[in-house]
N, C-alpha and C positions, 0 to 999 in steps of 0.2 A: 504494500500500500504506500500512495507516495505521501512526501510530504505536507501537511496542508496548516494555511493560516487561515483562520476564525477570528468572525468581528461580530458583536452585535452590531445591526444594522437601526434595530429599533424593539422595545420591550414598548406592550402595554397591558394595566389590568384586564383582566376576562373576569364576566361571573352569569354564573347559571341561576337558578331558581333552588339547585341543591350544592353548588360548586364554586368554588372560584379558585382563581389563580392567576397566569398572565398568558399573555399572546409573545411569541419572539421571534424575530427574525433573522437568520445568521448567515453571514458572508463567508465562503470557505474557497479559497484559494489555491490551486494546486497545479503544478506544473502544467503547462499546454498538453503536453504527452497524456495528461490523464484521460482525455475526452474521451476517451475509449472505455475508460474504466469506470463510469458512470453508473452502466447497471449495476455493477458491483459492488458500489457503494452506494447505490440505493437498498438494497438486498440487506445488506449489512446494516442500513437505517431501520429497515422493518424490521430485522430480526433482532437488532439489540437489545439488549437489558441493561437500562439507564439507571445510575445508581447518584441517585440527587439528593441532597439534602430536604427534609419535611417535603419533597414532590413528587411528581406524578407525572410522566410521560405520557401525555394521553393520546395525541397524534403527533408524528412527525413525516415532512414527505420533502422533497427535491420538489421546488416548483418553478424554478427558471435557470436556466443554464446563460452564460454567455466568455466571451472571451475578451477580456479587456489588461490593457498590460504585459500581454506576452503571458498570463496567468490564466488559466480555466474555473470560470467562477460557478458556483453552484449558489443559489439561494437559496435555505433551508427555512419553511417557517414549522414552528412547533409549538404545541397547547399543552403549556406546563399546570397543574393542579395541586394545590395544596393539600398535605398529607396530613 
């Protein structure tokens, strides 16, 4: 797996009717070369087991790709839930 740099992009609160937590958005950077390796670390997003302090990984998915920089960007948004 290559090397990758992560930025929040933007955090905001979330809340349901039984839930709350935040909404996050994450910038992940990784060599051009990776473009390839996308599914595979999408695969890797669903199947993980997230290990957060008081939260709750409730979704997380790849929702826009692009290449800016000479970097292969991926943007990840994710529905963290308080535990």
């Amino acid at each position: 797996m290559p090397k990758a740099s992560i930025a929040i992009l933007h955090e905001r609160p979330w809340h349901s009717l039984t839930f709350c937590g935040a909404q996050i958005c994450l910038s992940v950077a990784l060599p051009k070369t990776a473009e390839e390796q996308r599914s595979a670390i999408t695969q890797l997003l669903e199947n993980q087991e997230f290990s957060l302090p008081r939260q709750l990984v409730a979704d997380i998915a790849i929702t826009d790709t692009a290449i800016l920089d000479g970097t292969y960007r991926l943007i990840v948004d994710a529905l963290l839930l308080d535990d």
